[in-house]
C-alpha positions in Angstrom: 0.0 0.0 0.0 1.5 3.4 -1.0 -0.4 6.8 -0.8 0.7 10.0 -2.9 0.7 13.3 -1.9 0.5 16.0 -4.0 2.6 18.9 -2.9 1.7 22.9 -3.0 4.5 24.7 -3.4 5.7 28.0 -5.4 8.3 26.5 -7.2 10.7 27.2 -4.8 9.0 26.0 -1.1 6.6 23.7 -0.6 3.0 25.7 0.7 2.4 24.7 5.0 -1.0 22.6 3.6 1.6 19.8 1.9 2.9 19.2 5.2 -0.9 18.1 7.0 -1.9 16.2 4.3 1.5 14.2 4.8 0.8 13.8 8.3 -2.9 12.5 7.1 -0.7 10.2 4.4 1.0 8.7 7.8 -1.9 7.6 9.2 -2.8 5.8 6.8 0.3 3.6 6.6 2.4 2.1 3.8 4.9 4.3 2.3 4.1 7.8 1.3 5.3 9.4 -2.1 5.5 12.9 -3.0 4.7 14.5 -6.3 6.1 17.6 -7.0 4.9 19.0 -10.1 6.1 22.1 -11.4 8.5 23.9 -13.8 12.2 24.6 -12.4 10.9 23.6 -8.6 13.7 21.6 -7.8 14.1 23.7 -4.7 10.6 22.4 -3.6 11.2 18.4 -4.5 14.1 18.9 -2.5 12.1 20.6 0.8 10.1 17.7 0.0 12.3 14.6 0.0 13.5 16.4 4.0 10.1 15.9 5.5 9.8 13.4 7.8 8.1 9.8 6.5 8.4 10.5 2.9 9.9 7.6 1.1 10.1 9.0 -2.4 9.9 12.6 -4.2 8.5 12.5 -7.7 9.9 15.1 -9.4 8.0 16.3 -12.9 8.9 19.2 -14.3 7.8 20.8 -17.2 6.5 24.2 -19.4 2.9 22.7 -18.6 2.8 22.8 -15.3 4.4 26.0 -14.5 1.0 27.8 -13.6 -0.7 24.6 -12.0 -3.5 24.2 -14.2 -5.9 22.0 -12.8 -6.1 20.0 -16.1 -2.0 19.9 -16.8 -1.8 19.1 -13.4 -4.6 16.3 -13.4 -3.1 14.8 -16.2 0.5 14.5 -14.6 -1.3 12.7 -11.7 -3.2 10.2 -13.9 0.1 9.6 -15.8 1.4 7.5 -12.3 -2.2 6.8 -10.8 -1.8 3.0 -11.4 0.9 2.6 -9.0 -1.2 3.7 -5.5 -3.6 2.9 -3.8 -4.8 6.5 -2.0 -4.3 10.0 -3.9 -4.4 13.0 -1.4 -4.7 16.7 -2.1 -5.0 19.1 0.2 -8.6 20.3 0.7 -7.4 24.0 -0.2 -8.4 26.1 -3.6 -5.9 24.1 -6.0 -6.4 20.6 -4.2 -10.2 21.2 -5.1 -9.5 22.4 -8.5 -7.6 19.3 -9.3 -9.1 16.3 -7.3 -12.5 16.1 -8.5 -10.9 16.0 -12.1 -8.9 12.8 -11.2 -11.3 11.3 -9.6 -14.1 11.4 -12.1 -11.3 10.4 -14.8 -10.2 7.6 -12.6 -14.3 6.4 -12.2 -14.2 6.7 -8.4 -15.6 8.4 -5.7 -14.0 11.7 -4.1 -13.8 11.7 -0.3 -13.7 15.3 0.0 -11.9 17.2 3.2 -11.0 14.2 5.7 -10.2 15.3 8.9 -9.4 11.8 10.6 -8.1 8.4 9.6 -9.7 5.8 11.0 -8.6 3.1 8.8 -6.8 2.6 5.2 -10.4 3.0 3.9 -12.6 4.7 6.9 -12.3 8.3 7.2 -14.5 11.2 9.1 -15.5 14.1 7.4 -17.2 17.4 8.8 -20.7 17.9 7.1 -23.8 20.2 7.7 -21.3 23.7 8.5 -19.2 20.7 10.8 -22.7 20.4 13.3 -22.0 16.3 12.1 -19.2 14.4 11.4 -19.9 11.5 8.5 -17.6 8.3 8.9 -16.8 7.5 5.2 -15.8 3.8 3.9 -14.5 3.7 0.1 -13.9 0.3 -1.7 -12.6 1.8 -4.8 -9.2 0.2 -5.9 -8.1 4.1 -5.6 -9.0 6.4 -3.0 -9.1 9.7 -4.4 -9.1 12.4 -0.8 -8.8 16.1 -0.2 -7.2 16.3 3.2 -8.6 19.4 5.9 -5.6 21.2 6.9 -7.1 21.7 10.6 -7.8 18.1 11.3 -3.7 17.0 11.3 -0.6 18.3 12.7 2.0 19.4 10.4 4.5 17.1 9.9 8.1 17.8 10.5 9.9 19.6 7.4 13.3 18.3 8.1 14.6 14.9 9.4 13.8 13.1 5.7 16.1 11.9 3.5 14.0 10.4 0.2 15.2 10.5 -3.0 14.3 12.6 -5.5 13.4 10.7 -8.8 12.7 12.7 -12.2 9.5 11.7 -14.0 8.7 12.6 -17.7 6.3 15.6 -17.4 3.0 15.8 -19.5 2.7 17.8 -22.4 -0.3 20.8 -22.0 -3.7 19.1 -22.5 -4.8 22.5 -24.3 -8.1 22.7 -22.5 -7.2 26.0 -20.4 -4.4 28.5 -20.5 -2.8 30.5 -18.2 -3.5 34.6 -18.9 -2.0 36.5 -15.7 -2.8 36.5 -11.8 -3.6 39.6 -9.8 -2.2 39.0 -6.5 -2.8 40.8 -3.2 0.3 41.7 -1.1 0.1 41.4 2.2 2.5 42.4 4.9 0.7 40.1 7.9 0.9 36.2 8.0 -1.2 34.2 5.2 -5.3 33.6 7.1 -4.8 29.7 7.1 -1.2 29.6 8.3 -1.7 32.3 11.2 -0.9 31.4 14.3 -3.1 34.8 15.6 -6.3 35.8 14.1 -8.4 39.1 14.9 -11.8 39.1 13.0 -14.2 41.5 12.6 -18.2 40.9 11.8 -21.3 43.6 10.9 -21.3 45.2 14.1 -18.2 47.1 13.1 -20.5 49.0 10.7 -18.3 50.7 7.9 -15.0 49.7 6.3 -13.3 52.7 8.6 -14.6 51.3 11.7 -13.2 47.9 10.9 -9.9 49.2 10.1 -10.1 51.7 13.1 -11.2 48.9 15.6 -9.2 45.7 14.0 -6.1 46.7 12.7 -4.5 48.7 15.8 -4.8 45.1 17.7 -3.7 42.4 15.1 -0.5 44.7 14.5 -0.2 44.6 18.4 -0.3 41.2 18.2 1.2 40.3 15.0 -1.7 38.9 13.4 -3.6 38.2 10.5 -7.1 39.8 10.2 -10.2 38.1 9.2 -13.7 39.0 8.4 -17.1 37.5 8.8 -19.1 36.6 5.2 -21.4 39.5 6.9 -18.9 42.3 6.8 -17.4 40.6 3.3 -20.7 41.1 2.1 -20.9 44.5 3.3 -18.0 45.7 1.8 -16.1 46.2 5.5 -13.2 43.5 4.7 -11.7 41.9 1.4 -12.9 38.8 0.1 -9.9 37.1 0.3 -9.7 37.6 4.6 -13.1 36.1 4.8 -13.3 33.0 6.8 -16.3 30.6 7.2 -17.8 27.6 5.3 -17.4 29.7 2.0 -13.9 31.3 2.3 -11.1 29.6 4.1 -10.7 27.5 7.3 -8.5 27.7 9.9 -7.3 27.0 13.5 -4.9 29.1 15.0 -3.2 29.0 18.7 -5.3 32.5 19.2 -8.9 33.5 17.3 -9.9 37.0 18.3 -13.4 37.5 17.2 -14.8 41.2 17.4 -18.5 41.8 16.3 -19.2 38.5 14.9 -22.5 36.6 16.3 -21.4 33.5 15.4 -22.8 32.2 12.3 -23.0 28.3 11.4 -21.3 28.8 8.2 -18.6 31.1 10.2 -17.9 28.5 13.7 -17.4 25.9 10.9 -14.3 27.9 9.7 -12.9 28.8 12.7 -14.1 26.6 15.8 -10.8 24.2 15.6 -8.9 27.3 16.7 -7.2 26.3 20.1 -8.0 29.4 22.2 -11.5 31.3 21.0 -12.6 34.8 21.8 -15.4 36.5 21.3 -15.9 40.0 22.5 -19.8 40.9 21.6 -22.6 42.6 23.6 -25.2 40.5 23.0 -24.9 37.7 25.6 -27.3 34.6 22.7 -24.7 35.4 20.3 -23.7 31.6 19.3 -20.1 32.7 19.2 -20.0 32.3 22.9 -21.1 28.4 22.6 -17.7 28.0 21.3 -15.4 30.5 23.1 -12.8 29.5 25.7 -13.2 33.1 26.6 -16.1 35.7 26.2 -16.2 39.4 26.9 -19.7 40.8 26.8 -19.1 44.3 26.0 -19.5 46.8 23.5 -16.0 45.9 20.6 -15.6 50.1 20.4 -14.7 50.5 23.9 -13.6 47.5 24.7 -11.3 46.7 21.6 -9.4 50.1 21.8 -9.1 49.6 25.7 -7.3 45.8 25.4 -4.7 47.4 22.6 -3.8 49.9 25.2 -2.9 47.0 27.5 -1.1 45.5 25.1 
């Protein structure tokens, strides 16, 4: 029994979510293989083959997959499919991207955003916003998963020693093209790999105010800031900071959240955190169900007041 993992990387380092989904990998047993696919990331199949438990780096490199096309990348994956007996991805934008494509091409059943193993072929799985937890068994020949960063550890980056083994790259299926990004820069740590998070909900009430209130404490703290879908929608908060069911999960050491009631679609992003909370003056907000720690209290007086300590 051997699993693959396909790795996230930039080319030149391999993206934190690689390292949980090799930690899920591990607990599934067997040896674990990595597939770096990429153009001129020999600098990430090399972070690779130093994680600890990997057993073998695939290393395909190639015009084709320079820009991770979910099809190119799809493609590559199909190219060694044969050989193993579980697939993982990482449950993030890219793993979803490319997953369901090799699983419907494979004829198989996705198990989508595991967050235990139970067995080589039982898994859990959050479902209904996380209020129920669905034990999955698969007996397809190939187990096609995306892995839920929150639910493992990372594993450890160095202590490997696997060797790194060139496979021919696939030529470009022609099916989508790459025509430019438009990335945000950001100065604080990445929302999912945070090990602080300040968010902010509706009750801030205008884009100022959330800047105002939020931003003087996350830089106090070092942290990343997040948003409810609420003040998203409103126009209070980027998209891209917005964390829930419908934009990103995570589980940091700290979640700080300032405003927000508490959501289902919202505590299913964020309720893994290890230390919640919630500063909000209505005492039935559902965030407090989840909080280690709740302030009842009004955020504009009580926000400014805790950076002050700080």
């Amino acid at each position: 029994m051997t699993t693959l993992v396909i790795a996230e990387h930039d080319h030149a380092s391999l993206k934190g979510a690689t390292l949980n989904t090799i930690t899920a990998a591990a607990a599934i047993g067997g040896d674990i293989h990595v597939l770096v696919a990429g153009h001129n990331a020999a600098a990430a199949a090399q972070a690779a083959s130093q994680i600890a438990g990997v057993s073998k780096v695939l290393h395909a490199d190639g015009p084709a997959l320079a820009h991770g096309l979910a099809e190119n990348v799809a493609a590559q994956v199909l190219a060694i499919a044969g050989n193993y007996s579980h697939i993982l991805f990482a449950a993030t934008a890219s793993g979803k991207n490319a997953a369901p494509r090799v699983a419907a091409l494979l004829n198989v059943a996705q198990i989508s955003e595991i967050s235990k193993v139970i067995s080589a072929d039982t898994f859990e799985r959050p479902i209904y916003a996380g209020n129920a937890i669905a034990t999955v068994q698969s007996q397809d020949a190939t187990k096609v998963i995306t892995v839920r960063g929150t639910g493992f550890d990372a594993a450890a980056a160095t202590g490997g020693s696997a060797a790194v083994e060139s496979i021919a790259a696939v030529a470009d299926s022609g099916s989508s093209s790459y025509v430019g990004s438009e990335i945000a820069k950001n100065d604080r740590p990445e929302l999912t790999a945070a090990k602080i998070i300040v968010s902010g909900g509706r009750a801030l009430g205008s884009a100022e105010k959330f800047q105002e209130i939020i931003t003087p404490l996350a830089d106090k703290l070092g942290a990343a800031i997040g948003a409810s879908r609420a003040a998203v929608d409103a126009g209070y908060a980027p998209n891209d900071w917005q964390v829930g069911q419908t934009g990103k999960i995570v589980a940091p050491q700290l979640y700080i959240a300032a405003g927000i009631s508490g959501a289902i679609q919202h505590l299913a992003g964020m309720k893994d955190s290890k230390v919640i909370v919630a500063i909000n003056k209505d005492p039935e907000a559902p965030i407090f169900s989840v909080a280690d720690y709740g302030l009842e209290a009004d955020l504009f007086q009580a926000v400014p007041e805790l950076v002050k300590v700080l």
